[in-house]
Kinemage of the C-alpha trace (Angstrom):
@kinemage 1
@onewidth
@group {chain A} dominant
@subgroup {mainchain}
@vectorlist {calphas} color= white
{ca unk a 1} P -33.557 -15.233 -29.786
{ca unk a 2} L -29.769 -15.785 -30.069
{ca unk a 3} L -28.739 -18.846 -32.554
{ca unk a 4} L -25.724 -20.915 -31.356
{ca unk a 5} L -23.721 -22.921 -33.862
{ca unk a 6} L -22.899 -26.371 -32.373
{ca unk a 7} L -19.073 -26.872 -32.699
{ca unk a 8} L -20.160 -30.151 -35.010
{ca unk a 9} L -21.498 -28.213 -38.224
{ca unk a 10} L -18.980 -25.310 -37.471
{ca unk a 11} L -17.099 -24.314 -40.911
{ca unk a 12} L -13.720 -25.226 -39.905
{ca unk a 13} L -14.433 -28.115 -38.239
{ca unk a 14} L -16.460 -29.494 -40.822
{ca unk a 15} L -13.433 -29.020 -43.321
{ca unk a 16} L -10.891 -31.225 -40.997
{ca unk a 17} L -13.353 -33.885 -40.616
{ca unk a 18} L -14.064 -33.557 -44.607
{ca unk a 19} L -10.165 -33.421 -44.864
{ca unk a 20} L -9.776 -37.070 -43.483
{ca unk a 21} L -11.142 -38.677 -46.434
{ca unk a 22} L -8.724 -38.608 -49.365
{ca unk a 23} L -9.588 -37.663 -52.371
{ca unk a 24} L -8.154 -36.974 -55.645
{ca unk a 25} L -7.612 -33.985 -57.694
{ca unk a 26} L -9.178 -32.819 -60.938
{ca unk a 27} L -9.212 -29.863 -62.910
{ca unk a 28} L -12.368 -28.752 -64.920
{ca unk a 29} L -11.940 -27.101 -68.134
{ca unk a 30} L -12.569 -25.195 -71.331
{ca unk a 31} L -12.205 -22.891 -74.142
{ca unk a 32} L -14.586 -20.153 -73.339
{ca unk a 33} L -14.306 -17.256 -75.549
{ca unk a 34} L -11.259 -19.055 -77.675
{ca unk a 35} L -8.742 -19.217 -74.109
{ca unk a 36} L -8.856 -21.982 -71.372
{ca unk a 37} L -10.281 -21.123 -68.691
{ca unk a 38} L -10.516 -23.834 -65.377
{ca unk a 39} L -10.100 -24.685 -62.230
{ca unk a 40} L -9.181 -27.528 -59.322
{ca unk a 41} L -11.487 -29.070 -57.597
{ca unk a 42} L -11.299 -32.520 -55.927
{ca unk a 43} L -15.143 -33.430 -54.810
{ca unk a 44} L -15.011 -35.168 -58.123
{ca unk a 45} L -16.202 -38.841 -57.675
{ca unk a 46} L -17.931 -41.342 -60.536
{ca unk a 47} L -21.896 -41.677 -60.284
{ca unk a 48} L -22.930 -44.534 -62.800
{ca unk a 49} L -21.832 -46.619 -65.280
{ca unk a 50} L -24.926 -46.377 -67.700
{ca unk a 51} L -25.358 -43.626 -68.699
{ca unk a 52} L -21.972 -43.062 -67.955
{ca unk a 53} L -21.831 -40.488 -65.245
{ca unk a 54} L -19.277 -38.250 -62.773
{ca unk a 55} L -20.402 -35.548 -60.442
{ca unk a 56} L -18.082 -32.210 -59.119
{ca unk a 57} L -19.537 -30.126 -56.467
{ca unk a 58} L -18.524 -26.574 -57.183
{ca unk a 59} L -19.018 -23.167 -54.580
{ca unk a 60} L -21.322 -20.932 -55.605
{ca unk a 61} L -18.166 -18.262 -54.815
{ca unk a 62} L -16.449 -19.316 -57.371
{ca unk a 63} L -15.734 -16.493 -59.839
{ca unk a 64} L -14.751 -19.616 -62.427
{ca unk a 65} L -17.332 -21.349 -62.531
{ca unk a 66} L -20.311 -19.295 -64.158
{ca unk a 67} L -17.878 -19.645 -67.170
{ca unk a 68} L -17.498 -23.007 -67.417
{ca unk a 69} L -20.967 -23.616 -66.769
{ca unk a 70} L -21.709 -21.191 -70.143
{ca unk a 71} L -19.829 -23.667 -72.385
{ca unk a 72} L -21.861 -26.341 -71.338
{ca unk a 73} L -18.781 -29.325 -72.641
{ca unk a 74} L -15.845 -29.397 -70.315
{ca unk a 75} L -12.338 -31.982 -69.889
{ca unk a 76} L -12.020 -33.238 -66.717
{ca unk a 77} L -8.275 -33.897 -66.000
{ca unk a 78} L -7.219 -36.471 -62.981
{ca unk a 79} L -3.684 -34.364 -61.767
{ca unk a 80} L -1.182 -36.985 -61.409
{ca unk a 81} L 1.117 -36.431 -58.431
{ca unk a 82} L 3.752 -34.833 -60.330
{ca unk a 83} L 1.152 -31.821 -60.704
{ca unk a 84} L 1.021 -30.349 -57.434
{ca unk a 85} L 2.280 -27.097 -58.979
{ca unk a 86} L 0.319 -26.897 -61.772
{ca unk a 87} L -2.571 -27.395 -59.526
{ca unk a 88} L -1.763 -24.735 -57.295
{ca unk a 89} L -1.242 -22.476 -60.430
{ca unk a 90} L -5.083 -23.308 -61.323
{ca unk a 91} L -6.221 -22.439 -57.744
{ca unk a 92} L -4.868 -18.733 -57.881
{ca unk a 93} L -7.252 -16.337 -58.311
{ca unk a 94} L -4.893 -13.931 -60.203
{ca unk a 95} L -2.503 -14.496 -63.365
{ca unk a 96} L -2.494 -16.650 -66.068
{ca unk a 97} L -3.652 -19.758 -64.825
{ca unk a 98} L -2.330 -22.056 -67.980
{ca unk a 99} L 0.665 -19.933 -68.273
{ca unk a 100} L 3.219 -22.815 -68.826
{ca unk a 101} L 1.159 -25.947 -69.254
{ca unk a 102} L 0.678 -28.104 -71.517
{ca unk a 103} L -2.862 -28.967 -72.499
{ca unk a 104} L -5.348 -30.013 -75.328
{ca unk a 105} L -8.762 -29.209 -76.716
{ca unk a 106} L -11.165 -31.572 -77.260
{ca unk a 107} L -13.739 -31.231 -80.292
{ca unk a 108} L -16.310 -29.997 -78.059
{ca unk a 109} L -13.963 -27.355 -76.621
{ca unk a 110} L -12.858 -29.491 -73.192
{ca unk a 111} L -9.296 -28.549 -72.058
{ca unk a 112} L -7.182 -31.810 -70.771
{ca unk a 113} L -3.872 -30.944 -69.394
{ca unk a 114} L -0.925 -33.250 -71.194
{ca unk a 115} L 0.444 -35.911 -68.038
{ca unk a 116} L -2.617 -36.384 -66.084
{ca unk a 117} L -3.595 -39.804 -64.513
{ca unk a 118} L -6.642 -39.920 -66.182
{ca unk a 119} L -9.245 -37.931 -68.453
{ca unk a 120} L -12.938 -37.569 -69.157
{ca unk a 121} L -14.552 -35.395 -71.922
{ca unk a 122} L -17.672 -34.352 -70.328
{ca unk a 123} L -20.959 -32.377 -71.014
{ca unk a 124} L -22.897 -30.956 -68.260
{ca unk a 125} L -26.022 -33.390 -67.521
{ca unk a 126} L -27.782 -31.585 -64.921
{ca unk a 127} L -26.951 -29.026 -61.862
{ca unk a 128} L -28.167 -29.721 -58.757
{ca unk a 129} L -28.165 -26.218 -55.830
{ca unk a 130} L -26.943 -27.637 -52.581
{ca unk a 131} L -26.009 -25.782 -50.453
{ca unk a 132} L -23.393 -23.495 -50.495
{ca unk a 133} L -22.477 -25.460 -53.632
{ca unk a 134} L -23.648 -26.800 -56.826
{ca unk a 135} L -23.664 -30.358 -57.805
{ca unk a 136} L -22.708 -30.847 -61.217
{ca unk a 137} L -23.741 -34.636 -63.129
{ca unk a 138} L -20.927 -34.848 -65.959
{ca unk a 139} L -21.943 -37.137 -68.705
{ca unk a 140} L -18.810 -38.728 -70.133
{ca unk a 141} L -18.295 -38.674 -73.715
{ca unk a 142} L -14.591 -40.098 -74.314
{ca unk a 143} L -11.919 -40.697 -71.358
{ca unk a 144} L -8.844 -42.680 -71.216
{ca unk a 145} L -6.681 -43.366 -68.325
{ca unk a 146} L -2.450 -43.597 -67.969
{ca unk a 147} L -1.624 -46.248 -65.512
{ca unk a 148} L 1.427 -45.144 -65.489
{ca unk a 149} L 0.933 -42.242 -63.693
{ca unk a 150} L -0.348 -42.182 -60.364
{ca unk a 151} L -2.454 -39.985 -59.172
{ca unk a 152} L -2.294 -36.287 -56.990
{ca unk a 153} L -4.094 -36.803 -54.039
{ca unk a 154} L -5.527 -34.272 -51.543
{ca unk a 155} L -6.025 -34.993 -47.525
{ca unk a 156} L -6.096 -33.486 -44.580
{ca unk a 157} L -5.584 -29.947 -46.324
{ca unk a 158} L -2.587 -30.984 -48.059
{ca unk a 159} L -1.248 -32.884 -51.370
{ca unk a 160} L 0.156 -36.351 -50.922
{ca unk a 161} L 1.091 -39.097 -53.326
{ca unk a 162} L 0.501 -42.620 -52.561
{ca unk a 163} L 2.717 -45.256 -51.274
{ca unk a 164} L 4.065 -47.261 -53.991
{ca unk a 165} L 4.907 -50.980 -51.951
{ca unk a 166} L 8.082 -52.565 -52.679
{ca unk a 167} L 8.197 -55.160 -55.319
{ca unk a 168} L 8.178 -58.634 -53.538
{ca unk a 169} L 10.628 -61.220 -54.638
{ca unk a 170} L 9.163 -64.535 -55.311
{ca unk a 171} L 11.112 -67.254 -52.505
């Protein structure tokens, strides 16, 4: 019996549909073994305001994430749209991913990265298989936001920034 793969749950197809909703981009942290170790990810969305809650989905072929998952406490940075480098330089899979940034610890052991639109310090709540993926419920401990910086986002495969209207002058 041969299996065929309709053309609507095909792989690639399923990532430029996915692509057409924007999202934006985090990166998951933490000091594991006394160095930062993290990585980008931008299924990040908020789940509930009490208990305060955020969920990441993360591959289960990611060589980063068993790590972060062993220190359990992790800082969730929101990559303004000034970042688009440093985000790239977190996606590599060789080198020294922090080599050149600028980022904090948390008391827990999160990593934030210093200009990002927004923060959480996070424990992991619960992880959920799914997939090809693992859902992972943040509980947020402490988070802040800069509204002056606005934030990376990610669609249609690549990174944008948003459209900042032009200031109206009252008639």
């Amino acid at each position: 019996m041969t299996v065929t793969i309709q053309p609507a749950t095909q792989p690639a197809h399923l990532r430029r549909v996915f692509g057409a909703f924007p999202t934006g981009v985090t990166v998951l942290a933490a000091l594991v073994d006394g160095a930062p170790v993290g990585l980008a990810a931008s299924s990040f969305t908020s789940v509930s305001l009490d208990p305060p809650l955020v969920s990441v989905c993360l591959a289960h072929t990611s060589s980063t994430w068993p790590l972060l998952r062993r220190a359990g406490h992790l800082g969730v940075s929101v990559l303004g749209d000034h970042q688009e480098l440093v985000c790239r330089q977190l996606s590599s899979r060789n080198g020294d991913r922090f080599a050149g940034t600028s980022w904090r610890a948390t008391g827990n052991g999160g990593v934030l990265l210093d200009g990002s639109s927004a923060w959480l310090d996070c424990g992991i709540e619960q992880i959920i298989p799914a997939g090809d993926h693992d859902i992972v419920l943040l509980r947020v401990h402490d988070l802040d936001v800069d509204p002056q910086v606005a934030p990376l986002v990610f669609h249609g495969s690549q990174f944008r920034q948003l459209h900042r209207p032009a200031l109206r002058v009252a008639a």
